[in-house]
MOPAC internal coordinates of N, CA, C and O (Angstrom, degrees):
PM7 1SCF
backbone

  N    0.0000 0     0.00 0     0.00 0    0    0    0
  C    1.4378 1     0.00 0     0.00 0    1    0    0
  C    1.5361 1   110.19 1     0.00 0    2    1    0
  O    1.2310 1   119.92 1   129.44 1    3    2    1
  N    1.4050 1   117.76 1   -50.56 1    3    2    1
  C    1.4659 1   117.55 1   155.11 1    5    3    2
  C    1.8356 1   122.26 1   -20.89 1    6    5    3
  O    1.2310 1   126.77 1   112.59 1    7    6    5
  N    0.8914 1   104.58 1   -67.41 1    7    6    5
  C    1.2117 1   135.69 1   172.42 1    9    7    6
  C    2.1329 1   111.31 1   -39.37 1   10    9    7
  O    1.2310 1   127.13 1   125.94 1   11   10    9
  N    1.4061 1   103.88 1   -54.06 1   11   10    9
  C    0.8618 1   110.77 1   168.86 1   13   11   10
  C    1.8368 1   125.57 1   -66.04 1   14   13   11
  O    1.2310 1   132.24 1   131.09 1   15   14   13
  N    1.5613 1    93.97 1   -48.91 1   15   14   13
  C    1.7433 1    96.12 1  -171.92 1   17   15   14
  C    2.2490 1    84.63 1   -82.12 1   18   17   15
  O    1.2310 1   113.31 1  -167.75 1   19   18   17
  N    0.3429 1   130.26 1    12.25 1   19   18   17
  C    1.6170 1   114.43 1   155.78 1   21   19   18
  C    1.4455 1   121.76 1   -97.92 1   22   21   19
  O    1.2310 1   133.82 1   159.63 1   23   22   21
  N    1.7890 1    90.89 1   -20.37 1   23   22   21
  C    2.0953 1    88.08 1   160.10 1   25   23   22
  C    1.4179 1    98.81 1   -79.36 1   26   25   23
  O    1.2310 1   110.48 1   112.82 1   27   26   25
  N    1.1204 1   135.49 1   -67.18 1   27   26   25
  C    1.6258 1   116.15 1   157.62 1   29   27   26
  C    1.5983 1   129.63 1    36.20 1   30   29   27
  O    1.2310 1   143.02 1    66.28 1   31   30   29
  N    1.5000 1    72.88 1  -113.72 1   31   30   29
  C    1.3230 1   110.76 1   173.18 1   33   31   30
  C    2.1354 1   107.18 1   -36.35 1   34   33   31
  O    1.2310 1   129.88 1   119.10 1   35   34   33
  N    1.8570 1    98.56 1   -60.90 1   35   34   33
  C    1.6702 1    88.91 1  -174.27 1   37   35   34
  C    1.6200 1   111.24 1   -79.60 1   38   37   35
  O    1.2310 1   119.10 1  -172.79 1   39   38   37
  N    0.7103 1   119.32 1     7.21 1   39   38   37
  C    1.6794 1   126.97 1   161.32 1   41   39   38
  C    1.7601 1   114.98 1   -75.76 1   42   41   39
  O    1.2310 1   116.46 1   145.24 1   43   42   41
  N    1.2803 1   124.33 1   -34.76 1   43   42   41
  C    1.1739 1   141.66 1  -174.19 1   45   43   42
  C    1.5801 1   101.87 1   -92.24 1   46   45   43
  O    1.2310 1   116.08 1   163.64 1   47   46   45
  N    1.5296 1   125.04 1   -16.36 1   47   46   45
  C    0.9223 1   123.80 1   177.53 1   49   47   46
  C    1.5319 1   109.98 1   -94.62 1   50   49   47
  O    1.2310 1   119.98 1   140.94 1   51   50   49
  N    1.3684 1   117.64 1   -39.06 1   51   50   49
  C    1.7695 1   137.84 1   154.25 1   53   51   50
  C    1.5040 1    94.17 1   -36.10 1   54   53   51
  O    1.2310 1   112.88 1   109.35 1   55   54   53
  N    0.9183 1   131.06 1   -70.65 1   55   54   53
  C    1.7074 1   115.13 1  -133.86 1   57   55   54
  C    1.9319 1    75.18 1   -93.73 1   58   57   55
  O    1.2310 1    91.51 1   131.07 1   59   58   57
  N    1.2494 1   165.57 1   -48.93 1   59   58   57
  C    1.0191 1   137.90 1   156.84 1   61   59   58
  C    1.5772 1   113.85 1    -2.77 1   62   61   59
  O    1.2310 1   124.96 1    96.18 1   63   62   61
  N    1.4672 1   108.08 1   -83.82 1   63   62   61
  C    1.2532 1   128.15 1   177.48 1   65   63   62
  C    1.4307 1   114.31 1   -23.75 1   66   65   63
  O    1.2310 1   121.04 1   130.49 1   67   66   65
  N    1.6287 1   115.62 1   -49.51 1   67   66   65
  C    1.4466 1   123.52 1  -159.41 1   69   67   66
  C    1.5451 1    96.14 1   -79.64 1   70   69   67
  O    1.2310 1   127.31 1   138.07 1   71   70   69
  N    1.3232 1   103.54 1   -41.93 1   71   70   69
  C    1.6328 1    99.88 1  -168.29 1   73   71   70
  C    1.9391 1   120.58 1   -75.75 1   74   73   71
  O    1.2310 1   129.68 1   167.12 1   75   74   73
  N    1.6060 1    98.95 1   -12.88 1   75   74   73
  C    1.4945 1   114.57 1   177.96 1   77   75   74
  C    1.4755 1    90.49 1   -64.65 1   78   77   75
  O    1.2310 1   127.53 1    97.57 1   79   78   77
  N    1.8756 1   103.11 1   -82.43 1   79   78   77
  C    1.5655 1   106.18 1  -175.71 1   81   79   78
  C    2.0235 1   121.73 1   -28.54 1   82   81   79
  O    1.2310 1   137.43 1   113.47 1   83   82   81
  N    0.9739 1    83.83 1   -66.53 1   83   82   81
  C    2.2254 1   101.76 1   171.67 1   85   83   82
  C    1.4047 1    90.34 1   -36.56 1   86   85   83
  O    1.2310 1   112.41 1   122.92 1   87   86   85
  N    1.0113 1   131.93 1   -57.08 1   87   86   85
  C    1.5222 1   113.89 1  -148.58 1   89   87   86
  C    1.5327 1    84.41 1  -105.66 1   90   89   87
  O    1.2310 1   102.54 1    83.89 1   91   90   89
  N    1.4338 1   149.59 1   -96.11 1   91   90   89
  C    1.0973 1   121.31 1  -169.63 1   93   91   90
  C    1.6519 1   128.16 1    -9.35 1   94   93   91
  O    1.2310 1   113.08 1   143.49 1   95   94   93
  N    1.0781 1   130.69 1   -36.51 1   95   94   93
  C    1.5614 1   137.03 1  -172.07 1   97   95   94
  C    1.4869 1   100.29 1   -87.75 1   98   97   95
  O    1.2310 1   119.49 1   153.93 1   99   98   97
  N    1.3175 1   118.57 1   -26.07 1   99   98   97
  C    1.4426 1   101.35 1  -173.27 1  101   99   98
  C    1.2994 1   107.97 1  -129.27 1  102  101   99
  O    1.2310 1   102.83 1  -155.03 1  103  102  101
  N    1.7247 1   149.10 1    24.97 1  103  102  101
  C    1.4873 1   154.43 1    31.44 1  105  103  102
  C    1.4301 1    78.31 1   104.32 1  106  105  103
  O    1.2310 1    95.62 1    96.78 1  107  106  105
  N    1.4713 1   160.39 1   -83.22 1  107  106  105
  C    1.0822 1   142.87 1  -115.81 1  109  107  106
  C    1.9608 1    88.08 1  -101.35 1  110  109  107
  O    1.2310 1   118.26 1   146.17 1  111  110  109
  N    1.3778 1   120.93 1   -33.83 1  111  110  109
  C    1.7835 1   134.32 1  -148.72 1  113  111  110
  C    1.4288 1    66.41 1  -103.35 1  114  113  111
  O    1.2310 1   131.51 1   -32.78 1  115  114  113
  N    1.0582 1    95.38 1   147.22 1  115  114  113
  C    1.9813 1   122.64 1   148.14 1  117  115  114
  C    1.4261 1   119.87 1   -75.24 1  118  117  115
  O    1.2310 1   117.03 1   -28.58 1  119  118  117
  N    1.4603 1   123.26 1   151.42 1  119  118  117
  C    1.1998 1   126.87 1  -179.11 1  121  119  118
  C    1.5830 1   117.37 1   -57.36 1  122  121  119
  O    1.2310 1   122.61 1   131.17 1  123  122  121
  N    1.2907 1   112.61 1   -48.83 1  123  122  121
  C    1.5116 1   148.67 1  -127.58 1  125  123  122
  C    1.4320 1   105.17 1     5.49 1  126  125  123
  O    1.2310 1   125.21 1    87.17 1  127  126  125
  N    0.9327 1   107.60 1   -92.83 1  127  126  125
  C    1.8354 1   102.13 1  -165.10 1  129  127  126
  C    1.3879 1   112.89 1   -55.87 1  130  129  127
  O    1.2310 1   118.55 1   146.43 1  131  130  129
  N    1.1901 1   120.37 1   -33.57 1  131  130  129
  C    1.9227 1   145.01 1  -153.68 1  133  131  130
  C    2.1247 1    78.58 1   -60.03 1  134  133  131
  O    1.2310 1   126.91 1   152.65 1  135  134  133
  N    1.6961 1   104.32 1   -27.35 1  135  134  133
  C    1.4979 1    95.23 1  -159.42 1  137  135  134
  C    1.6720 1   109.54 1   -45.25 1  138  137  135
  O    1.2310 1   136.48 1   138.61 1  139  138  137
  N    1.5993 1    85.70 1   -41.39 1  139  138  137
  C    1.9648 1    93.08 1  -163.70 1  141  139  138
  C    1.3083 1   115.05 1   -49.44 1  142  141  139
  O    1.2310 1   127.64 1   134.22 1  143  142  141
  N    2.0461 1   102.90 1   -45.78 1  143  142  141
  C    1.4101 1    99.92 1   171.92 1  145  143  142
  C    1.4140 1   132.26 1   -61.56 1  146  145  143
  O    1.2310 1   115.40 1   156.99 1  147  146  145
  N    1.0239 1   126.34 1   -23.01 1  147  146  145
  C    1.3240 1   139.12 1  -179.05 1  149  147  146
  C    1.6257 1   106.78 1   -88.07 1  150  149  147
  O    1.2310 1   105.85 1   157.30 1  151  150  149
  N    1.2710 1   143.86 1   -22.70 1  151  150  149
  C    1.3211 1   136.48 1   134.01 1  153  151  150
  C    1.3451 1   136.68 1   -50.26 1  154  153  151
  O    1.2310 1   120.68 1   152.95 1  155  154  153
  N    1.4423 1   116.31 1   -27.05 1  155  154  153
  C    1.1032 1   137.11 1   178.20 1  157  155  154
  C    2.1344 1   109.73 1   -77.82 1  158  157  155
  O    1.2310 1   138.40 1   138.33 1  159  158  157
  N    0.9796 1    81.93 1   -41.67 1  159  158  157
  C    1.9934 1   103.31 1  -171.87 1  161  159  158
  C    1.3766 1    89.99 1   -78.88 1  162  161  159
  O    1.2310 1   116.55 1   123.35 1  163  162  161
  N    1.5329 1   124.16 1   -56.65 1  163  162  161
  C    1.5000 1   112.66 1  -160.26 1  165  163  162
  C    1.4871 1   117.52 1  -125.10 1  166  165  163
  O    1.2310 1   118.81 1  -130.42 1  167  166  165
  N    1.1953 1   119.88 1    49.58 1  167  166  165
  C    1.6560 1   138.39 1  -154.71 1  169  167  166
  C    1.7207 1   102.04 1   -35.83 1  170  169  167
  O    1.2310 1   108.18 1  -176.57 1  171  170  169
  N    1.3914 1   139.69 1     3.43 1  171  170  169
  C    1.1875 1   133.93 1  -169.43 1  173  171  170
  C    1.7356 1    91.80 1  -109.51 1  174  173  171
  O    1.2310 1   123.91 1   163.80 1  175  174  173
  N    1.5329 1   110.10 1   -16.20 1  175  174  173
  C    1.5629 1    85.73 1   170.05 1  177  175  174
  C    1.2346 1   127.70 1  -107.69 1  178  177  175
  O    1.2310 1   134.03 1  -131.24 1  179  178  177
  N    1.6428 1    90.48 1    48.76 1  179  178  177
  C    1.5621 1   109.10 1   169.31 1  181  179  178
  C    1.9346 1   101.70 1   -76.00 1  182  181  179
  O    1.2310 1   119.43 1   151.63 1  183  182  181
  N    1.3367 1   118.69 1   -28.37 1  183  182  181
  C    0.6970 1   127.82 1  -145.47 1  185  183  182
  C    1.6447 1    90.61 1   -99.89 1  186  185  183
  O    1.2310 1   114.09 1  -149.39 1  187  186  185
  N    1.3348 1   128.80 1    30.61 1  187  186  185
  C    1.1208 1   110.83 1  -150.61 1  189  187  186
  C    1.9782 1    92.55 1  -102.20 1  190  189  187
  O    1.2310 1   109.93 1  -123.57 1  191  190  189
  N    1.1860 1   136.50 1    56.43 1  191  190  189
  C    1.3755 1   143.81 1   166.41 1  193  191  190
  C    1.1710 1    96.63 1  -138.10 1  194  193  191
  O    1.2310 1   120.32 1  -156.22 1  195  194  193
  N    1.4781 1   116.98 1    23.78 1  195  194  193
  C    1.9215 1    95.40 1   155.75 1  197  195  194
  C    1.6963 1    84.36 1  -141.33 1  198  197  195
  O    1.2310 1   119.93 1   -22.82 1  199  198  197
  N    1.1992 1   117.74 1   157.18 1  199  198  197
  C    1.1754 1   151.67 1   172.82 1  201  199  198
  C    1.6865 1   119.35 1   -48.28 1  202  201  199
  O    1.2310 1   116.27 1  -110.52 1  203  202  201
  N    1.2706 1   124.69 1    69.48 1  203  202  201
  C    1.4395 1   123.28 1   167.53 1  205  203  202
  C    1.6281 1   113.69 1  -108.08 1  206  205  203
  O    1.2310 1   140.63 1   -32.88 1  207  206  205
  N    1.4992 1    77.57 1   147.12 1  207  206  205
  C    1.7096 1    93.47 1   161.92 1  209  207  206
  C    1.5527 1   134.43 1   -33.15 1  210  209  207
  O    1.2310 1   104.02 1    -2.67 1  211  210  209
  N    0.8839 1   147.05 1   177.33 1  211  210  209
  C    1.6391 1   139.47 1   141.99 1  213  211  210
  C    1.2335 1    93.04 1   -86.09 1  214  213  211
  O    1.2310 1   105.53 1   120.34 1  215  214  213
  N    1.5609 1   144.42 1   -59.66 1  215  214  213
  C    1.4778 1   139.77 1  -152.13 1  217  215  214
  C    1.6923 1    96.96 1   -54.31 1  218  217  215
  O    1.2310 1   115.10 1   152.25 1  219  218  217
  N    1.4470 1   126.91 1   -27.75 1  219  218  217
  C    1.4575 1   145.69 1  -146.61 1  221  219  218
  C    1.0026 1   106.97 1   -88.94 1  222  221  219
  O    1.2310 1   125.64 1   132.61 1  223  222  221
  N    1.5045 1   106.76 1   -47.39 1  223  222  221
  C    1.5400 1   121.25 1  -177.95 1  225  223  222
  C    1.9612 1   127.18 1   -82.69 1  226  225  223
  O    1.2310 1   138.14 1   151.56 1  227  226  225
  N    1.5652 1    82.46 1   -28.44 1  227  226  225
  C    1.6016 1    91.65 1   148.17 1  229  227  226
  C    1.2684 1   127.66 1   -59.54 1  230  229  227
  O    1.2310 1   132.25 1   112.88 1  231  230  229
  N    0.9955 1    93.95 1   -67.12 1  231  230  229
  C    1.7690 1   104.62 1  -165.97 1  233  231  230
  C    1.9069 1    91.93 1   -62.34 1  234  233  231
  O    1.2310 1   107.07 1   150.71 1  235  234  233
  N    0.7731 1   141.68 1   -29.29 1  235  234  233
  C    1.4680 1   125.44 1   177.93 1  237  235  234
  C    0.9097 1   115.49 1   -65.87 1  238  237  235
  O    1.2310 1   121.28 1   123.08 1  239  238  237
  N    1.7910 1   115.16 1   -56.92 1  239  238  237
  C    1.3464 1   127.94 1   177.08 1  241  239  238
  C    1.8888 1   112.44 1   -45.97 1  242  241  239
  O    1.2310 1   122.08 1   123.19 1  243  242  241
  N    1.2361 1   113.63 1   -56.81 1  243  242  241
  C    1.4179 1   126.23 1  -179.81 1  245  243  242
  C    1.6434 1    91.52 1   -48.52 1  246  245  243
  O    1.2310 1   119.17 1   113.92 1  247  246  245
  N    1.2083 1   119.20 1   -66.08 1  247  246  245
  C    1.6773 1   110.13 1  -172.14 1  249  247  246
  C    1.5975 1   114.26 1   -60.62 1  250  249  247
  O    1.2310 1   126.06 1   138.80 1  251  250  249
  N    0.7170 1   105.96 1   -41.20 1  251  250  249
  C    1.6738 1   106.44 1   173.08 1  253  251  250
  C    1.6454 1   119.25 1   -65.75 1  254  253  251
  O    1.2310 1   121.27 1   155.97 1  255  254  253
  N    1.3868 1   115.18 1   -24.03 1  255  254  253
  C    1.3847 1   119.41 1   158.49 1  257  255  254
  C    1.2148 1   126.44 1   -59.63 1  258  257  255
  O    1.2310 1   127.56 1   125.81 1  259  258  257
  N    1.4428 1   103.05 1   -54.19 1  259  258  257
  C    1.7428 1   133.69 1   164.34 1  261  259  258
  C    1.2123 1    93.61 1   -29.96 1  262  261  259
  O    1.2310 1   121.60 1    78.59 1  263  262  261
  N    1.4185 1   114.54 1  -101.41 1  263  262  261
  C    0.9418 1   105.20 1  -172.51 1  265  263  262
  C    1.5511 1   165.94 1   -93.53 1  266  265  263
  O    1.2310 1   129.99 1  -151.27 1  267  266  265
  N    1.4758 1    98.34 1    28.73 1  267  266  265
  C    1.6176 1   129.41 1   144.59 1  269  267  266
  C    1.8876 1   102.74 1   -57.89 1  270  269  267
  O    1.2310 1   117.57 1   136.63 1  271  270  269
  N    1.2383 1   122.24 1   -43.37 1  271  270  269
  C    1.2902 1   130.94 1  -164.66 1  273  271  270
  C    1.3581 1    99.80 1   -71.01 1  274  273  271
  O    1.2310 1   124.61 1   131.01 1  275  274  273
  N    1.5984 1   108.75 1   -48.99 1  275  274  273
  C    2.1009 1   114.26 1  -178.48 1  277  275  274
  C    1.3066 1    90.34 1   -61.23 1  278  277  275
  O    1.2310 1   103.92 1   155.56 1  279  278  277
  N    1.0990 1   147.24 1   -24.44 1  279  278  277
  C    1.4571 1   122.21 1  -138.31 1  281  279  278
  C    2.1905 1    90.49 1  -108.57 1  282  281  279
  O    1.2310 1   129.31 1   139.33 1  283  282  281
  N    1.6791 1    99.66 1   -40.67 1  283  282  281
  C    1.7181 1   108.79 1  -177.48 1  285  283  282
  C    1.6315 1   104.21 1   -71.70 1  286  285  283
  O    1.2310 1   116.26 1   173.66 1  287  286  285
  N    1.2478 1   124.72 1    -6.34 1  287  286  285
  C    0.8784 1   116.23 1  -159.86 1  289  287  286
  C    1.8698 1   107.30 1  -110.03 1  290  289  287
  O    1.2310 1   130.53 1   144.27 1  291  290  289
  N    1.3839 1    97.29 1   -35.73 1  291  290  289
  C    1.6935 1   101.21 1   154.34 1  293  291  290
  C    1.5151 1   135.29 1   -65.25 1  294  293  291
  O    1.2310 1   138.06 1   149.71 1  295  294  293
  N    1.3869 1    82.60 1   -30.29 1  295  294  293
  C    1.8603 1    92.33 1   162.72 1  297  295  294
  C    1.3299 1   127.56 1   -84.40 1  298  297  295
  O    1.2310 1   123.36 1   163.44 1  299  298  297
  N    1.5152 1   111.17 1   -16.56 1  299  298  297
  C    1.3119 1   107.93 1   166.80 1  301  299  298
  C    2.1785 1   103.73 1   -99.31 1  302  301  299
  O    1.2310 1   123.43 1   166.49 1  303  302  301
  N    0.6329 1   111.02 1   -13.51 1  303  302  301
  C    1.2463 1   105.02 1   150.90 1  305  303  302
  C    1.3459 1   139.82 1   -69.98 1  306  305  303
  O    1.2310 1   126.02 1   134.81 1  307  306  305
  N    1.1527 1   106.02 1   -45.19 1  307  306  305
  C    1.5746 1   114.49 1   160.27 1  309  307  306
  C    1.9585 1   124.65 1   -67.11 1  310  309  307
  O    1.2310 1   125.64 1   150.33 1  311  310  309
  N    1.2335 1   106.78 1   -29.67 1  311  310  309
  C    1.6381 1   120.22 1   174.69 1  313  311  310
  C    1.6713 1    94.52 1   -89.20 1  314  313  311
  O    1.2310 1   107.04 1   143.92 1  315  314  313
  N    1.2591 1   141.74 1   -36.08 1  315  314  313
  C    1.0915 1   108.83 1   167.54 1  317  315  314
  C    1.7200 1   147.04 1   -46.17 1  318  317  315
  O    1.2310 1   125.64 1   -35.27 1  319  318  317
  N    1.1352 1   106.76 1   144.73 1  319  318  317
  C    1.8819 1   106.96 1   175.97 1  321  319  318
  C    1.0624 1   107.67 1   -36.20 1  322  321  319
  O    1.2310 1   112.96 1    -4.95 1  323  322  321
  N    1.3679 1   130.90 1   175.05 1  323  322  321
  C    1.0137 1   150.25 1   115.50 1  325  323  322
  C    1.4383 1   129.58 1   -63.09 1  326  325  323
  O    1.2310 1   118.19 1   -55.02 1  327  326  325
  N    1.9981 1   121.05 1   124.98 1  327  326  325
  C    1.0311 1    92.72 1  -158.64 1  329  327  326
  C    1.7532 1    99.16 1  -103.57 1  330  329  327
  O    1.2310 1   127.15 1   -31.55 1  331  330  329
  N    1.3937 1   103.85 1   148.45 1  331  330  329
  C    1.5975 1   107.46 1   179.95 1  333  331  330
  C    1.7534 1   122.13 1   -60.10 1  334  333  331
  O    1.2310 1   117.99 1   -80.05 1  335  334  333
  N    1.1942 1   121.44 1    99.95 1  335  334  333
  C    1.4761 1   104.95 1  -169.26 1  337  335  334
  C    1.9659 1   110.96 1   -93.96 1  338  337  335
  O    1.2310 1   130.97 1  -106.32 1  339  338  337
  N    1.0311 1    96.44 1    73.68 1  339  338  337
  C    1.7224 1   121.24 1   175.90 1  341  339  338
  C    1.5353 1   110.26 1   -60.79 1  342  341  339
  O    1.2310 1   105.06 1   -84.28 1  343  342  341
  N    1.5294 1   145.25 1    95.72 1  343  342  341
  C    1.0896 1   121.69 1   154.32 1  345  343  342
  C    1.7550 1   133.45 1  -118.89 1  346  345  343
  O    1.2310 1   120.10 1   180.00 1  347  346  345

């Protein structure tokens, strides 16, 4: 399960990444709508009228993946079968 919420976690650190690059490259055009998606993917840049880091915004994003991931990952643990151990 470890294992799992640290794919998590570096997935939450990816779509950081994607949305730095995306928006650096296209920096001169406005997002407009793209905003929702990009609130939705990285919920800390709700916060984006005050002044953070990128290192800042990672590491939030990565924790907030995390732990969306601890939380999907107990529920799919817990809704899983039981497995029959027949030998």
């Amino acid at each position: 399960m470890k294992l799992r919420i640290a794919i998590w976690a570096g997935i939450g650190a990816l779509v950081v990444l994607f949305w730095n690059l995306y928006i650096s490259e296209t920096s001169p055009t406005p997002l407009g709508a793209l905003w929702t998606l990009v609130d939705v993917t990285c919920p800390i840049a709700l916060a984006r009228h005050h002044a953070l880091s990128f290192y800042f915004v990672l590491l939030m994003n990565a924790a907030t993946y995390a732990l969306v991931g601890t939380i999907v990952e107990a529920m799919r643990r817990h809704f899983k079968p039981a497995r029959l151990n027949v030998a």
